[in-house]
C-alpha positions, 0 to 999 in steps of 0.5 A: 500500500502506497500514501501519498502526501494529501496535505501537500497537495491540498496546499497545492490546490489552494495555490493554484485555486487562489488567483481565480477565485472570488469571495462570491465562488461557491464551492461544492463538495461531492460526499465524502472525500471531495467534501472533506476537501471541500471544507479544507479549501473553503477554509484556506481560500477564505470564501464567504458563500456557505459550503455545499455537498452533494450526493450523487447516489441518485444521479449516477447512470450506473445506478441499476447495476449497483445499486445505492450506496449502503449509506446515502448522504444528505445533499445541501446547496445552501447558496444561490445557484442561478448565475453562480460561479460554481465549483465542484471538489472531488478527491480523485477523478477517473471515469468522469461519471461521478463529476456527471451525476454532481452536473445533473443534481447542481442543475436541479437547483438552477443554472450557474454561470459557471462549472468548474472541477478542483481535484486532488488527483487526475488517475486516468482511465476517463470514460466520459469527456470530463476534466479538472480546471484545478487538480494537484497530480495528475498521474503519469500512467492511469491506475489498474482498474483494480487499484483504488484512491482512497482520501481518509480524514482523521478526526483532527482533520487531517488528510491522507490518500492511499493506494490500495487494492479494489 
C-alpha cells in the first residue's frame, strides 16, 4: 500500500485555486472525500458563500447495476445557484461519471454561470469527456482498474490518500 502526501497537495490546490477565485465562488463538495476537501479549501481560500455537498447516489447512470450506496448522504446547496460561479471538489477523478451525476443534481437547483472541477488527483482511465480546471497530480500512467484512491480524514482533520487494492 502506497500514501501519498494529501496535505501537500491540498496546499497545492489552494495555490493554484487562489488567483481565480472570488469571495462570491461557491464551492461544492461531492460526499465524502471531495467534501472533506471541500471544507479544507473553503477554509484556506477564505470564501464567504456557505459550503455545499452533494450526493450523487441518485444521479449516477450506473445506478441499476449497483445499486445505492449502503449509506446515502444528505445533499445541501445552501447558496444561490442561478448565475453562480460554481465549483465542484472531488478527491480523485477517473471515469468522469461521478463529476456527471454532481452536473445533473447542481442543475436541479438552477443554472450557474459557471462549472468548474478542483481535484486532488487526475488517475486516468476517463470514460466520459470530463476534466479538472484545478487538480494537484495528475498521474503519469492511469491506475489498474483494480487499484483504488482512497482520501481518509482523521478526526483532527487531517488528510491522507492511499493506494490500495479494489
Amino acid at each position: 500500500m502506497q500514501t501519498l502526501d494529501a496535505e501537500a497537495l491540498c496546499q497545492a490546490l489552494v495555490e493554484q485555486m487562489r488567483p481565480h477565485v472570488t469571495p462570491t465562488t461557491a464551492l461544492l463538495g461531492i460526499h465524502t472525500g471531495g467534501l472533506w476537501l471541500a471544507r479544507r479549501l473553503h477554509q484556506a481560500l477564505g470564501l464567504t458563500q456557505p459550503l455545499g455537498a452533494i450526493d450523487v447516489s441518485f444521479y449516477r447512470d450506473d445506478f441499476g447495476s449497483k445499486g445505492l450506496h449502503p449509506q446515502p448522504q444528505r445533499t445541501d446547496v445552501p447558496f444561490v445557484v442561478e448565475g453562480a460561479d460554481v465549483i465542484i471538489v472531488d478527491d480523485v477523478l477517473y471515469t468522469g461519471r461521478t463529476t456527471r451525476a454532481a452536473i445533473n443534481e447542481l442543475f436541479d437547483y438552477g443554472r450557474p454561470a459557471r462549472v468548474d472541477l478542483a481535484v486532488l488527483v487526475d488517475r486516468g482511465g476517463r470514460e466520459l469527456p470530463i476534466a479538472a480546471r484545478y487538480c494537484a497530480l495528475t498521474l503519469p500512467e492511469p491506475l489498474p482498474a483494480s487499484q483504488n484512491l482512497q482520501l481518509e480524514c482523521d478526526p483532527s482533520g487531517a488528510l491522507t490518500l492511499r493506494l490500495i487494492d479494489a
